[in-house]
PALO-705051 format. One record per residue: residue in one letter; x, y, z of N, C-alpha, C, O in turn. Coordinates in steps of 0.05 Angstrom, whole numbers, plus 5000, padded with zeros to 4 digits. Example, Ala and Ser with C-alpha at 12.3 -4.5 7.8 and 13.67 -1.06 7.14 Angstrom:
2
A526448865156524649105156526449345156528549345169
S525749555142527349795143525850015157526850235161
REM end
This chain:
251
X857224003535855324213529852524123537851823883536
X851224313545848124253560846224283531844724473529
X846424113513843424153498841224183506840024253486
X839824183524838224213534837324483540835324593531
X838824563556838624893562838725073531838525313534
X839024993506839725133487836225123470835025253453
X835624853487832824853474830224973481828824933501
X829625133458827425293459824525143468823724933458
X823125293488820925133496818925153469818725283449
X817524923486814924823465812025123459810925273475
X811825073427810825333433807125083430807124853421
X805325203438803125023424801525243400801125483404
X800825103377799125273353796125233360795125023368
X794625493356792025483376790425613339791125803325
X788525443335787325523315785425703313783725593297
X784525953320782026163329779926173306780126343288
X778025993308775626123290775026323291773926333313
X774926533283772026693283770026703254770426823233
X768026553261764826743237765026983256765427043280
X764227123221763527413219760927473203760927423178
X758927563213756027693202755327933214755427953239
X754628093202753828293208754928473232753328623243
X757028483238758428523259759528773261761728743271
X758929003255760429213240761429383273763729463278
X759429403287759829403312761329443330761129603348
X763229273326764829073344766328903326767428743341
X766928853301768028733288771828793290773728643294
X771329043285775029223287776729163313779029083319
X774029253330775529233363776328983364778728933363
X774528773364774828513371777428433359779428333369
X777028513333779128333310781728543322783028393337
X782428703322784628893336785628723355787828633351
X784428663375784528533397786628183397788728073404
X783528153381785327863371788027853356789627663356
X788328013346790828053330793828123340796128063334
X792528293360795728383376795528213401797528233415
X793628033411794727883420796627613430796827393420
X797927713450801027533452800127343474798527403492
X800827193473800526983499803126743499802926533487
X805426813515807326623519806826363523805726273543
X807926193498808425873503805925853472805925643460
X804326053463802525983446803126143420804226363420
X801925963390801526133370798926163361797525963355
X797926483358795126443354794926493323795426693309
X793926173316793526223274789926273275788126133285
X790026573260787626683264785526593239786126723220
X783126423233781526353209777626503218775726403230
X777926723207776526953203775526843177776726803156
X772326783184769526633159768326913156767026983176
X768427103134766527323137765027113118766126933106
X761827183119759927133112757427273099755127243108
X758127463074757327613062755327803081752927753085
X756627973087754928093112754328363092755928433074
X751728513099751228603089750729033104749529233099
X752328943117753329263138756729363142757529473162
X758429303117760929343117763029123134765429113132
X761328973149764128793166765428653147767728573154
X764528583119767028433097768828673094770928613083
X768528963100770029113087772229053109774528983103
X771429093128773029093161775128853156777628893155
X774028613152775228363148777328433122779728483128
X776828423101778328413082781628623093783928563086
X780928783107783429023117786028753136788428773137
X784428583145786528393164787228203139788628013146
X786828223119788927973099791227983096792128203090
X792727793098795427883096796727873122798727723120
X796527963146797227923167798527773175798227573160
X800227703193801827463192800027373213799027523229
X799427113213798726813221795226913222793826883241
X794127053194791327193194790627073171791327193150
X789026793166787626783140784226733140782926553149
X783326973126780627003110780426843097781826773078
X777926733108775826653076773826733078772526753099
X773026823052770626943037767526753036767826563021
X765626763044763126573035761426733018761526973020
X759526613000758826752979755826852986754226982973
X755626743007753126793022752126683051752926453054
X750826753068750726763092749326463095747526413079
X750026303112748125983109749225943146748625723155
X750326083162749126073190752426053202754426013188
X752426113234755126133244756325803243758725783248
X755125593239755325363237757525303210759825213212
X756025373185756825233164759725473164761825383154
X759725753174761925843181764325703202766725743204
X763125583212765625513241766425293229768725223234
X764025063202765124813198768024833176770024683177
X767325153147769925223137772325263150774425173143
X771725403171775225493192775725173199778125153202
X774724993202775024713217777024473187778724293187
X775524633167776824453143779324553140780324453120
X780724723151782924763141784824863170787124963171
X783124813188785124883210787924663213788224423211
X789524853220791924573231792424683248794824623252
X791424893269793424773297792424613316790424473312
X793724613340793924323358791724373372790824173383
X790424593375788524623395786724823373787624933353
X783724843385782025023366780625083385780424933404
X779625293385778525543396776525723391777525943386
X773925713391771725793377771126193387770926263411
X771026333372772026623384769126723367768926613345
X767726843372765627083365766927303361768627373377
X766227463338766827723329765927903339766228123328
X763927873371763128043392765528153400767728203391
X763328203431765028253454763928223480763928383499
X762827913474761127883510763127683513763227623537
X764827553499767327393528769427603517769627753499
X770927503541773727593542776727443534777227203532
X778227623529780127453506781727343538782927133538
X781427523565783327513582784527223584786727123587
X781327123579781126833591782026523579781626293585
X783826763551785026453528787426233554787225983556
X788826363564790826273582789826013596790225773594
X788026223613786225893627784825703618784725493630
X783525743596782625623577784325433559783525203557
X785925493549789025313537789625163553789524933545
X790525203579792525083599792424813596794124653586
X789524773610789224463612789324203592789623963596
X789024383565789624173537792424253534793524063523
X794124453537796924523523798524263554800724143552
X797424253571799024223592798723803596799723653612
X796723753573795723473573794323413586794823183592
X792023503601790123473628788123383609787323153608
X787523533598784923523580784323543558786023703548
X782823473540783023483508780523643501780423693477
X778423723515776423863513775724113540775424073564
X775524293530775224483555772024693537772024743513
X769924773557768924983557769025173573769525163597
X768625433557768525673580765825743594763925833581
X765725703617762825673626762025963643763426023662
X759626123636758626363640758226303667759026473683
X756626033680755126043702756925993724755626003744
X759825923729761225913754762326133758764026093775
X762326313753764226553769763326683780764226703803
X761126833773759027013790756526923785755227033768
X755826733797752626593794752226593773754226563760
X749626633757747326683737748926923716748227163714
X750726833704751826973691750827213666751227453666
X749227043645748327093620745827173627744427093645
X745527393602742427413585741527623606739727553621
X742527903609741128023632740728403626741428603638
X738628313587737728593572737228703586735028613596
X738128903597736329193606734729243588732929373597
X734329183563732729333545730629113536728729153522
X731228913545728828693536729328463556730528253554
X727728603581727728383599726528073602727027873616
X724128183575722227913572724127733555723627503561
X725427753542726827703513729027523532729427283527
X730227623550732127563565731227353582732727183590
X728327373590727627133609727626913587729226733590
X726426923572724926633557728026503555728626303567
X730426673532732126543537734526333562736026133562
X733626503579734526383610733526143612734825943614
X730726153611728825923615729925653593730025413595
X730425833570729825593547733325463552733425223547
X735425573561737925483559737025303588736625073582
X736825353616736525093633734424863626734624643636
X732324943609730624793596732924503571733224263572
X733624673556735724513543738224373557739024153549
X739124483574741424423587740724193609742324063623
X739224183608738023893634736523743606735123553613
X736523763582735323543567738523423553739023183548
X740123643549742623483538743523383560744323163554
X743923413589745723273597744123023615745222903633
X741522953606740022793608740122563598740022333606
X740622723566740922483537744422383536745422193525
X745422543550748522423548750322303576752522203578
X748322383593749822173621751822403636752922333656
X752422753624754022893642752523093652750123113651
X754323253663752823443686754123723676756223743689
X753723963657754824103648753624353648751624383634
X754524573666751724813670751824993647749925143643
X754524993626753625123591754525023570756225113555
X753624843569753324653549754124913514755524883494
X752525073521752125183495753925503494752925703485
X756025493503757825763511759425733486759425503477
X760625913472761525923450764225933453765725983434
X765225893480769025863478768325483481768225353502
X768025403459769025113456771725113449772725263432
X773724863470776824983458777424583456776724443475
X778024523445778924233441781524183419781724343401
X783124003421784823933415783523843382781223753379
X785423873362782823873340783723633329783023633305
X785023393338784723063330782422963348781822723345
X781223113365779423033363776723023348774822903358
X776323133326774823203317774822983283773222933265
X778122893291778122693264776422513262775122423281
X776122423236773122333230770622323231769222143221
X769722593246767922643249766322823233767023063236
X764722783219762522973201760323153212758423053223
X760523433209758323603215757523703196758823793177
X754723703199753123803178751324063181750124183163
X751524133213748624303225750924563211753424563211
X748424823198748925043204749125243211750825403204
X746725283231745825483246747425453280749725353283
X746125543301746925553323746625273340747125243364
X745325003316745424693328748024633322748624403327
X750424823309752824643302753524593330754524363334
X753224793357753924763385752824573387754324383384
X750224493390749924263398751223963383751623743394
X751724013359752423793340755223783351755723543354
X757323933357759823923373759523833391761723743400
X758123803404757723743437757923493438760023373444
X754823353430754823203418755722913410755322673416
X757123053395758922853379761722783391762422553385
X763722953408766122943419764822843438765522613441
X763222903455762622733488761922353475763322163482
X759822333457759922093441763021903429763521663426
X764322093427766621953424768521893446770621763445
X767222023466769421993490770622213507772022193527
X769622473491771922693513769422873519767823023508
X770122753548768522883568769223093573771523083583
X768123403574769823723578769123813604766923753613
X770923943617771424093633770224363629769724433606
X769424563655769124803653769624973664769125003688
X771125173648772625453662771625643660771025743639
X771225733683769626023686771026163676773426163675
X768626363661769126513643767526903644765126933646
X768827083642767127273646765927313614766927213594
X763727453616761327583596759027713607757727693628
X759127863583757628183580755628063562756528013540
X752827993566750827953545750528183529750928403539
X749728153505748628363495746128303480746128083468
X744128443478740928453476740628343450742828303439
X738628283435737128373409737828553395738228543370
X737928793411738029053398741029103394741929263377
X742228953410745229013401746528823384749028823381
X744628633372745828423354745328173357745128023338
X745028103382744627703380742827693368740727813372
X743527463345742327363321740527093328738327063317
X741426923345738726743353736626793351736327023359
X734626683344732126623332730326533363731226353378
X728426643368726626533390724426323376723526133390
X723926353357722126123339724225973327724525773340
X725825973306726125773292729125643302730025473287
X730525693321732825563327732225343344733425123340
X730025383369729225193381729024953372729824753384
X727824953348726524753328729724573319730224333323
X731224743309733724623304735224513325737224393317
X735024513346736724403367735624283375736824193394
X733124163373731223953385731923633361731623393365
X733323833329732723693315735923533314736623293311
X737023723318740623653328740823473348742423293342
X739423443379738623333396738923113389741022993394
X736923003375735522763363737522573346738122333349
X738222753329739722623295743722553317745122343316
X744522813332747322743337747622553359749722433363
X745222513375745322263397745022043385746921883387
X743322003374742621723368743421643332742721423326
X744521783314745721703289748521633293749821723312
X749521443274752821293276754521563274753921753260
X756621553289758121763287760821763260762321953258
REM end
């Protein structure tokens, strides 16, 4: 008898963050989305951080409990998408993790290519990167063109100081499909909770050794007015301060 042929292929468990704030929006679609999605050879265990939002998206969230491979947690108050992404992180167990926004400026199309290279052993760190597929990808408000420049400016501004301070060459450092294998992340402590936890991930896994890859990725910016929550004053400040403390403190 061929044991072999009787054996079922390897499935890999893919851990999906999402923080949830204020998202009422776009919260259903997204989460709809994420939920009936199938992807052969993978299981997606879904960890959904609502974060006491104060426009119905806990109502939205609380409707997916229960779900199979769907677990909520509740925060008792809003303290940044950071100290959200670090809860989904304390209790994740699958083999790979996957950082997902409760938007809808990336696309789920792109979990496949994104997986491959860590499910397939190539790589243990992958980003999804805005700027290789169609040039100058991000940040392009029709409705706040000024708003849209500064940030353009301030991300190649940042993006040539991190990969300055760390020896690589990475054109989005700060894209929110971070997907890594999540032993890599053993022993390692994060503390940032705002939008420096990206940089404090960054960071800290390239410091330990895993250098990431990047896969073009498509996205739809969306403005101020349609929700991005970054701070033009006070986040700067925090990633200068992330900069500083995750380069050069013991890991």
């Amino acid at each position: 008898m061929d044991l072999t042929a009787a054996t079922p292929p390897a499935v890999t468990s893919v851990s999906v963050v999402v923080p949830v704030y204020n998202e009422i929006g776009t919260v259903r679609q997204a989460l709809d989305a994420l939920t009936s999605r199938r992807i052969p050879g993978y299981e997606l265990r879904i960890l959904i951080v609502e974060s006491r939002s104060s426009d119905g998206s806990r109502d939205v969230v609380l409707s997916y409990q229960g779900l199979p491979n769907v677990r909520v947690i509740l925060e008792d108050r809003p303290r940044g998408k950071g100290h959200a992404v670090r809860a989904a992180l304390a209790v994740a167990d699958g083999d790979i993790v996957l950082i997902q926004d409760a938007d809808l400026e990336y696309s789920l199309d792109d979990y496949p290519a994104l997986l491959g290279p860590i499910a397939r052993g190539e790589q243990d760190f992958v980003l999804g990167s805005r700027h290789t597929r169609k040039g100058w990808a991000i940040r392009k408000f029709t409705d706040q063109k000024l708003h849209a420049l500064v940030l353009n400016l301030a991300h190649w501004t940042f993006t040539l100081m991190i990969n300055a301070s760390l020896g690589i060459w990475l054109n989005d450092p700060f894209t929110m499909y971070k997907v890594f294998r999540r032993r890599c992340i053993a022993g390692l402590t994060f503390t940032c909770n705002r939008f420096d936890f990206d940089w404090e991930l960054l960071i800290k896994l390239v410091r330990k050794g895993y250098r990431p890859i990047e896969i073009p990725v498509s996205y739809q910016s969306r403005s101020f007015n349609d929700g991005k929550k970054v701070s033009l004053f006070r986040d700067p400040l925090t990633w200068m301060v992330a900069l500083v403390k995750c380069r050069f403190q013991k890991l």
